[in-house]
C-alpha positions as CSV (number, residue, x, y, z in Angstrom):
1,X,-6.0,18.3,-15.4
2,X,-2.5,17.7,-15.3
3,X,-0.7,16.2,-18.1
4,X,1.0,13.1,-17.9
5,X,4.7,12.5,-17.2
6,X,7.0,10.2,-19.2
7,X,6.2,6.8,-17.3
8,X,2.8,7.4,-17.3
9,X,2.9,7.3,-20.8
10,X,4.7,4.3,-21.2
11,X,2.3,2.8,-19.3
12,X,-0.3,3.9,-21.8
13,X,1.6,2.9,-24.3
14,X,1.8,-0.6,-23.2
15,X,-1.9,-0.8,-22.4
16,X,-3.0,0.0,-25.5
17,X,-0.5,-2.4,-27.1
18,X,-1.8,-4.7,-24.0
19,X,-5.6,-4.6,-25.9
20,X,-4.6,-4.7,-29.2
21,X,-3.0,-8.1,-28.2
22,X,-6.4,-8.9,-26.8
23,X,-8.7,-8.4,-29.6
24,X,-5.7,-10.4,-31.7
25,X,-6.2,-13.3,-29.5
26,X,-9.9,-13.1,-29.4
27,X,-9.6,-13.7,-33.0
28,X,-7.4,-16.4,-33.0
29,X,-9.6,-17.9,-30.0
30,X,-12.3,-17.9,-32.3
31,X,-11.0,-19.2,-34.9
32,X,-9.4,-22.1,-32.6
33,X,-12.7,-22.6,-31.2
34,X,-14.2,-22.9,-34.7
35,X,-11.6,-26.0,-36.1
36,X,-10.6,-27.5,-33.1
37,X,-13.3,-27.4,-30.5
38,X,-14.0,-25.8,-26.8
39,X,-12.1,-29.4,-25.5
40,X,-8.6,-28.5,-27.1
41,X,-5.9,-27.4,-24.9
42,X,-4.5,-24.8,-27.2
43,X,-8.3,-23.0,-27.0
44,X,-8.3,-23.2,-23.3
45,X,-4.6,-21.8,-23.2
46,X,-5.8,-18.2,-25.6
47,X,-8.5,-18.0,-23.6
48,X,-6.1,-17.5,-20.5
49,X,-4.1,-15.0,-22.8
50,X,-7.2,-13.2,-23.5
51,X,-7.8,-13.1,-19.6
52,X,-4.2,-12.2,-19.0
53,X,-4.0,-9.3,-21.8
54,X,-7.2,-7.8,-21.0
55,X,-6.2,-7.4,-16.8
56,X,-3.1,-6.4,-17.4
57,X,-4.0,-3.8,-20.3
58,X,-6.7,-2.7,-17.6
59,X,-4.1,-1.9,-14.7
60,X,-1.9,-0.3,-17.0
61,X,-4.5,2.0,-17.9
62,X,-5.6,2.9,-14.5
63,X,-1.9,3.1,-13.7
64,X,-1.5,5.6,-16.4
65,X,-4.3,7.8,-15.1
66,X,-3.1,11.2,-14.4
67,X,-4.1,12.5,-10.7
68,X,-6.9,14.9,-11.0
69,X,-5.6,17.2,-8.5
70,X,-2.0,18.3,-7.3
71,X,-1.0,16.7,-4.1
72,X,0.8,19.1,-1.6
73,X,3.6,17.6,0.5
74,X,2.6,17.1,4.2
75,X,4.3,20.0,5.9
76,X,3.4,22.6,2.8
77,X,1.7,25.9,4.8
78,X,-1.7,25.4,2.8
79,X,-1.9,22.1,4.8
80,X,-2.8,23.5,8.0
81,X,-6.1,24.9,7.4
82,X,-5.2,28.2,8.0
């Protein structure tokens, strides 16, 4: 496999940063659910940063990804099937 370069691992950086957020705003969700009620706006609003934080920390991940195989350019001599 081949290791990842220097943006990919900012970008897994900020996913997992991305899903530590998340589980922090499940918590607080929860706890906002508990006092103030599923009718509240502020409940409705961390669930939407819950939903936000957990997509985005998702793409960044697959973004992040290395490739499993090296990619050749186009006119490379191994290209031609010969």
């Amino acid at each position: 496999m081949i290791p990842r370069n220097f943006g990919r691992k900012i970008a897994f950086g900020f996913a997992a940063a991305s899903f530590v957020c998340t589980v922090l705003s499940l918590g607080i969700f929860a706890y906002s659910l508990v006092t103030r009620g599923g009718q509240d706006v502020i409940t409705a609003s961390l669930l939407a940063i819950i939903l936000f934080f957990l997509s985005s920390g998702i793409v960044l991940y697959l973004m992040s990804k290395p490739p499993k195989h090296k990619l050749l350019p186009w006119d490379h001599p191994e290209m031609d099937g010969k």
